[in-house]
N, C-alpha and C positions, 0 to 999 in steps of 0.2 A: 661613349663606348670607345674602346681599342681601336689602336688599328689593327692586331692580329683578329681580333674578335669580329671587327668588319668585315677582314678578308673571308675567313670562314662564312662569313651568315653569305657572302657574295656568291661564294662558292657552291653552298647549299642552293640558294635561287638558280644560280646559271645551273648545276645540273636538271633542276624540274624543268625551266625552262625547253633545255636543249631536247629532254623525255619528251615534253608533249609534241615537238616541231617532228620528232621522228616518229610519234606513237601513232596508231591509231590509221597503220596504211588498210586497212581489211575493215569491209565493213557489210557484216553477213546479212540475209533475209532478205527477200523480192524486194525492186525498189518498186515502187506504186506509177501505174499506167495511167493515165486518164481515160475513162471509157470511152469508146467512139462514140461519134456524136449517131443518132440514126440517119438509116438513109429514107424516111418518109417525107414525102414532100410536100402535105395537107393532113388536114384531120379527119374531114366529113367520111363519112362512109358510104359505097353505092346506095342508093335512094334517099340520102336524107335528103333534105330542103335547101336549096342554093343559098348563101349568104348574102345578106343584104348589108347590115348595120358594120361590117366589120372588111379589110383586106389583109391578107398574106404580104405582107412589105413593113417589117418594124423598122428601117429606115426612114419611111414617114411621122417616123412619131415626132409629138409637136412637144416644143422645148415648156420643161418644167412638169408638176406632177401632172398624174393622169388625171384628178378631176377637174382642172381647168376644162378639159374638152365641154363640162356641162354651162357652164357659162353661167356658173352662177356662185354671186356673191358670200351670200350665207352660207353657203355648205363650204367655200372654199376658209371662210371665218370660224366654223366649228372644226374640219377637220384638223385645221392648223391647231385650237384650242386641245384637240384631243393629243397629239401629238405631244402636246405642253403637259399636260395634266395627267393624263390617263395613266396609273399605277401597274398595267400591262406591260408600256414601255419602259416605265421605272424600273421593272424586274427585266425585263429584256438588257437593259444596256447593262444593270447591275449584275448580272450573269454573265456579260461579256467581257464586262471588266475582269473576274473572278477568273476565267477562261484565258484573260492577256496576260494574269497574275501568276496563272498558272505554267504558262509557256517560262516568264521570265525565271520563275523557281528552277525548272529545270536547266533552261541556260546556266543557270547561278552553279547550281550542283553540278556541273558538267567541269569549270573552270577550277581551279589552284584554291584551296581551302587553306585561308589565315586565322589562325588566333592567338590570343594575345591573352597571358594571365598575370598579373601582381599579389603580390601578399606580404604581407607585414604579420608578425606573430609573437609572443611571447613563449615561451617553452620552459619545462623545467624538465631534465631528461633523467631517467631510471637506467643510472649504470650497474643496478645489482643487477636487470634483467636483461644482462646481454656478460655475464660475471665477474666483472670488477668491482670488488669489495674492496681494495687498498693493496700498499705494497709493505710488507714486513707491518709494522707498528704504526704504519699511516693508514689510515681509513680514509676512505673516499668518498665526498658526501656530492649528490646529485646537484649538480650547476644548472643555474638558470638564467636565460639568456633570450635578445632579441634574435629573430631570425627575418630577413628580409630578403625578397628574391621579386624578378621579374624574366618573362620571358616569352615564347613564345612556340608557335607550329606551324608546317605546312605540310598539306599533302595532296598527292594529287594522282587521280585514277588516269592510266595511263589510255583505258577505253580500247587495248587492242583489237577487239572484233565490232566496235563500233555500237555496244547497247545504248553508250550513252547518246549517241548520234541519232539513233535511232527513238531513243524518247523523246527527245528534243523536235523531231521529227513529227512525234504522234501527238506531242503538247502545242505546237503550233497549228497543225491540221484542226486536233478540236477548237482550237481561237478562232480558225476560219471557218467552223459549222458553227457555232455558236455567234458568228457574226452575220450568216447565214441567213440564222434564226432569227436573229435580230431583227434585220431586214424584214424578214416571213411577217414577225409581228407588225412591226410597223404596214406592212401591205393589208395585212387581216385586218388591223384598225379600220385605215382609213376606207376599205371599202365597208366596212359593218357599218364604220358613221356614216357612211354615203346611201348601203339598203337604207338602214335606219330615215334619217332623214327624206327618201323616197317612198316611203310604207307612210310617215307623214303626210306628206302630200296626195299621194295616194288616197287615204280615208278623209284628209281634208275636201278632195275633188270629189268622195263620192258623199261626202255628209254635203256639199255646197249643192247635188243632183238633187240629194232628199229634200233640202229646202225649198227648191225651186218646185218641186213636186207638189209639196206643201204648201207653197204657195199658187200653186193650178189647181189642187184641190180645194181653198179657200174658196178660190172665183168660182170654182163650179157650184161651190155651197152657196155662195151668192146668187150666181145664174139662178139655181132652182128655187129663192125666196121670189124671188122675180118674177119668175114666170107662174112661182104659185100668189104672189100677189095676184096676177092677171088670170087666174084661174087658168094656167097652161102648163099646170105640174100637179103631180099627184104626191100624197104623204109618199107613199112610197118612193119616190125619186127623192125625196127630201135625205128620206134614212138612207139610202144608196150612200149617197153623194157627202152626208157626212160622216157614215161610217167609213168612207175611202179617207177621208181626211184624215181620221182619229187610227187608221190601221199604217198609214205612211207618216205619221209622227213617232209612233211606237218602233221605226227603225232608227230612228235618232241615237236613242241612249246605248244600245250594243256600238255603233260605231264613235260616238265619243266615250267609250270603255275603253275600244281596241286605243283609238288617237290615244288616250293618256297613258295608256300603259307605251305605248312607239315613244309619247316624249320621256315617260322618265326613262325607258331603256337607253334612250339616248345622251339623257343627264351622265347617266351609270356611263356609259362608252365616253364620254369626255372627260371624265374622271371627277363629276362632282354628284352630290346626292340631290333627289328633286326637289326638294325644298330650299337649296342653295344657288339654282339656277333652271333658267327657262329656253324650252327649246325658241329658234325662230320659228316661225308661220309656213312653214316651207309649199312653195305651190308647184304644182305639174306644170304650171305655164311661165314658168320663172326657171325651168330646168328644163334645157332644150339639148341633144347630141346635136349637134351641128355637121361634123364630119364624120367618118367610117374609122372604127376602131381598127389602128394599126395594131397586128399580131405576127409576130413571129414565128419563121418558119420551125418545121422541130427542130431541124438541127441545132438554130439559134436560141431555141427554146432552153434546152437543155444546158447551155451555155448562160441564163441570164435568170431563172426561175429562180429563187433564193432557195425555198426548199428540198430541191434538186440536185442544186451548188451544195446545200448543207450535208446529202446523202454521198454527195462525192467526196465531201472534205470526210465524213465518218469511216468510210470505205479506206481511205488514206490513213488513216488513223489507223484503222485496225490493222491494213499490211503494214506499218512500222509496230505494229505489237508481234508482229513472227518476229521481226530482225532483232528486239529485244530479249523475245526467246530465244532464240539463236543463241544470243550471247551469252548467255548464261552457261550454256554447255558448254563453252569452252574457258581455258585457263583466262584469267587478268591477272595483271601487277599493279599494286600501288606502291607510290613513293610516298614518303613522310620523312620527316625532316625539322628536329627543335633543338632549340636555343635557350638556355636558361644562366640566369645571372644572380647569384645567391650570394649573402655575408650577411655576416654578425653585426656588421657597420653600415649605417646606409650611405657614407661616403667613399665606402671599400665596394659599392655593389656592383659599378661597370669597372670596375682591373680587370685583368687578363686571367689573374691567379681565381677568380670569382667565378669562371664560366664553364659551364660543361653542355656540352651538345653533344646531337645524335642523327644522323644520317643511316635511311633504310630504306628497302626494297623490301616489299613482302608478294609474294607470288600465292596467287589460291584457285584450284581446279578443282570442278566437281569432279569426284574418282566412282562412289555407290550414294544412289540418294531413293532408291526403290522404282526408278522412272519416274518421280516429280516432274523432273524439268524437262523428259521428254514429253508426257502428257501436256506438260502447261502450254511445250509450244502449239502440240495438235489441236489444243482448245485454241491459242489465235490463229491459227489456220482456219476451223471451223467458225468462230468470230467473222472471221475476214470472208468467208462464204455466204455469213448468213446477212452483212451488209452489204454484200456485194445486191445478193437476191431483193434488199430493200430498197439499195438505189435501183434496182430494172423497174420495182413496183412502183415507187414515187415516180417514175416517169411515165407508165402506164398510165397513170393516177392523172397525172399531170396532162395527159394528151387526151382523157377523155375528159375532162372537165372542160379543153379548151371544144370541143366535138360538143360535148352539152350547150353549152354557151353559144356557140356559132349557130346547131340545128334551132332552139330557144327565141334566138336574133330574129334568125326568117319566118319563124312559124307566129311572133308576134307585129311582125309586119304584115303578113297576113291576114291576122284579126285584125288589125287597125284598119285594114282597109276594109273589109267587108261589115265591119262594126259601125265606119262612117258610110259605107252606102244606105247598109241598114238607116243608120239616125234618119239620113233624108228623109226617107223613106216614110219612115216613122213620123216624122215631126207633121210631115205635108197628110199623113193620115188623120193627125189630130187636128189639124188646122179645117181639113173640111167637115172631119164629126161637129165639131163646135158650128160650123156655121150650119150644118143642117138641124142641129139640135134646137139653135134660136130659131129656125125658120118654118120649127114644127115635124122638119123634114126625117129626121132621125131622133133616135132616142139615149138616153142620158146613159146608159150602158155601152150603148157605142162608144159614148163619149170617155171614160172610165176606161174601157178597154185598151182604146186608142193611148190614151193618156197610160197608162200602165205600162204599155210595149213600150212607149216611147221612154218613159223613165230606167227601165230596166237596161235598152240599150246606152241609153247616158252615164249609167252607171258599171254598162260592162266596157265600152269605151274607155273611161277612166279608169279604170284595172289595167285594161288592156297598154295604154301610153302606160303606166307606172311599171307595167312588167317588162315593158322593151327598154327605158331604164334602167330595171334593175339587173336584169339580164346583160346589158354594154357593162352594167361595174362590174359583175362575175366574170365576164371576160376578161374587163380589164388585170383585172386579182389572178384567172388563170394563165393569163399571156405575161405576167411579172413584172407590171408596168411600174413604170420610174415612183416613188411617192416622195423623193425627194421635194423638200420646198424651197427657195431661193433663200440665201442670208440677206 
């Protein structure tokens, strides 16, 4: 290339250059506020149930994800697997990505637009249709010829009232709800693998009650061949005692239904299908809360919830959707600016004598468009309204779930304990039917009876531990606890 022909293309760059350093001082539409944080300083409501399982101080949270608090190995081995596997977060992070893609597009379109074109051509050109037939008694016949050219463009929006500032603005806020979301997902996983794997244990600990029941009904069917060997039992206590046997086996097959349907949902939540993989054995006495779920006050709630964060980053988004309408309403300028290098020779193509360029400024204002553009802004103002009103309700949302979860805590503390007074209670009930039954004293109904209560509360016991449980991971999920896991 020339040196005059360098100067020029220099000349061209330093003007866009110098445009955009000075363009672009205004830049119209609300800038976006962050919502105050609220001023509540708890959840619970007058009368509900004091908290036991949980405190107000997210400070104390204990380093690493939330379900380490359960102390236990397997659930901490599957959640990790779902994390890996599960096709939830496969779409999750591939939609964040798609959303980072989308922010850098708009950076992209915001900056100095280059292109570059070549072409190599043969031509044969038609001088009769521009009307040259010859001069006197010479005739003019159509020449045909190479044509070679390279060259180029720039242009670039000078953005005076800031639209493009402002997408760029509402393309980055969605990358931050949509990473948001991310987050949301990964938190929903791993507390669903966490119910999941506790609805396990759960029917595990009450189908282990049935057994044991099963197996006290056995001895009683024993007892009475016994005592009717010795003439001290009646047909009738016979059919008692093994019709109780044959009615507490027949609760078996509904709760290994429920168990298998909990493990394959839980194959499905780790991202594999149930014949490709098997749940562990999960037991209620192998998952213990050890300490009080640290929860976050609201203020800092609102600050740390992912879905929350995500209603705030939409709300951002939408007030950089007015400042985009804004700009439209008034005038822009764009610069452009090419370079082209043409000949017949392709060693003649960079001369001097070979180049023609063009340097421009074009100016465009909406003048009549029927109220398009003022409508379009009212609709992102009405947008920006109607997100605003869904970040208030996601918080509502948000603060009585963690109010669910807290009243839930106490009120299954409470059964656990009147559940195990009960058993005592219970247990020492059956313990003297039995000896008065051998001793003549009582009768085998007693016995049955006794034996019934005492199963029923064994098995509402293990409900009960499973829901206090599952109730600390609901918490866990509504207070936005860390699910990060270590590298």
């Amino acid at each position: 290339m020339s040196q005059p022909t360098r100067s020029r293309l220099a000349a061209v760059l330093a003007s866009i250059s110098l445009s955009a350093l000075v363009a672009g001082c205004a830049t119209v539409g609300p800038d976006f506020a962050r919502p105050d944080a609220p001023a509540s300083s708890g959840y619970a409501m007058p009368g509900d149930l004091a908290r036991s399982e949980a405190r107000l101080d997210s400070a104390s949270a204990a380093a690493g994800p939330w379900w380490n608090a359960f102390n236990s190995p397997a659930l901490d081995a599957v959640i990790r697997q779902a994390i890996a596997d599960s096709p939830t977060i496969g779409e999750a992070d591939a939609t964040l990505r798609q959303a980072q893609s989308a922010l850098a597009q708009a950076r992209g379109a915001a900056g100095p637009q280059v292109d570059m074109n070549a072409s190599a051509k043969r031509e044969r050109a038609n001088l009769q249709a521009f009307g040259f037939t010859g001069f006197g008694d010479i005739e003019l016949s159509n020449p045909t010829f190479n044509l070679y050219s390279v060259g180029g463009g720039i242009g670039y929006d000078l953005d005076l009232f800031g639209g493009q500032r402002r997408r760029i603005e509402g393309a980055a806020a969605r990358a931050q709800a949509q990473a948001q979301r991310a987050d949301a997902a990964y938190l929903t996983l791993t507390s669903n693998v966490a119910l999941q794997a506790l609805t396990i244990a759960t029917l595990q600990a009450q189908i282990d009650a049935v057994d044991a029941m099963i197996e006290a009904d056995q001895a009683n069917v024993d007892l009475v061949h016994r005592a009717n060997a010795l003439g001290g039992s009646t047909s009738t206590a016979k059919v008692a005692a093994q019709s109780q046997l044959e009615e507490d086996r027949a609760l078996l097959p509904p709760l290994r239904g429920q168990l298998a349907s909990a493990r394959h949902a839980l194959a499905v939540l780790v991202g594999h299908a149930p014949a490709d993989w098997t749940a562990p054995d999960f037991r209620l006495s192998q998952m213990a809360l050890t300490s009080p779920v640290p929860v976050a006050l609201p203020s800092e709630l609102v600050r740390k919830r992912p879905d929350i964060l995500a209603a705030e980053a939409d709300l951002h988004a939408a007030t950089a959707d007015i400042g985009v309408a804004t700009a439209d309403l008034y005038p822009n300028i764009a610069l452009t600016s090419s370079l082209t290098q043409g000949s017949l020779k392709v060693g003649d193509i960079f001369s001097y004598d070979a180049s023609a360029w063009d340097l421009a400024a074009g100016l465009t204002a909406p003048l009549y468009n029927g109220g398009a553009l003022k409508a379009r802004r009212q609709q992102a103002r009405e947008a920006a309204q109607a997100s605003s009103a869904r970040y208030r309700q996601t918080v509502l949302i948000a603060f009585g779930q963690v109010a669910d979860a807290l009243s839930a805590l106490a009120a299954d503390d409470e059964a656990i304990a009147a559940y195990s007074r009960s058993q005592a209670q219970a247990d020492e009930r059956l313990r003297l039917s039995r000896i008065a039954y051998e001793k003549g004293g009582g009768t085998l109904l007693d016995v049955l009876d006794a034996q019934r209560q005492a199963h029923d509360i064994q098995a509402s016991l293990a409900r009960a531990q499973g829901q206090r449980l599952a109730d600390a991971v609901r918490l866990f999920a509504a207070s936005g606890a860390d699910w990060r896991t270590a590298t």
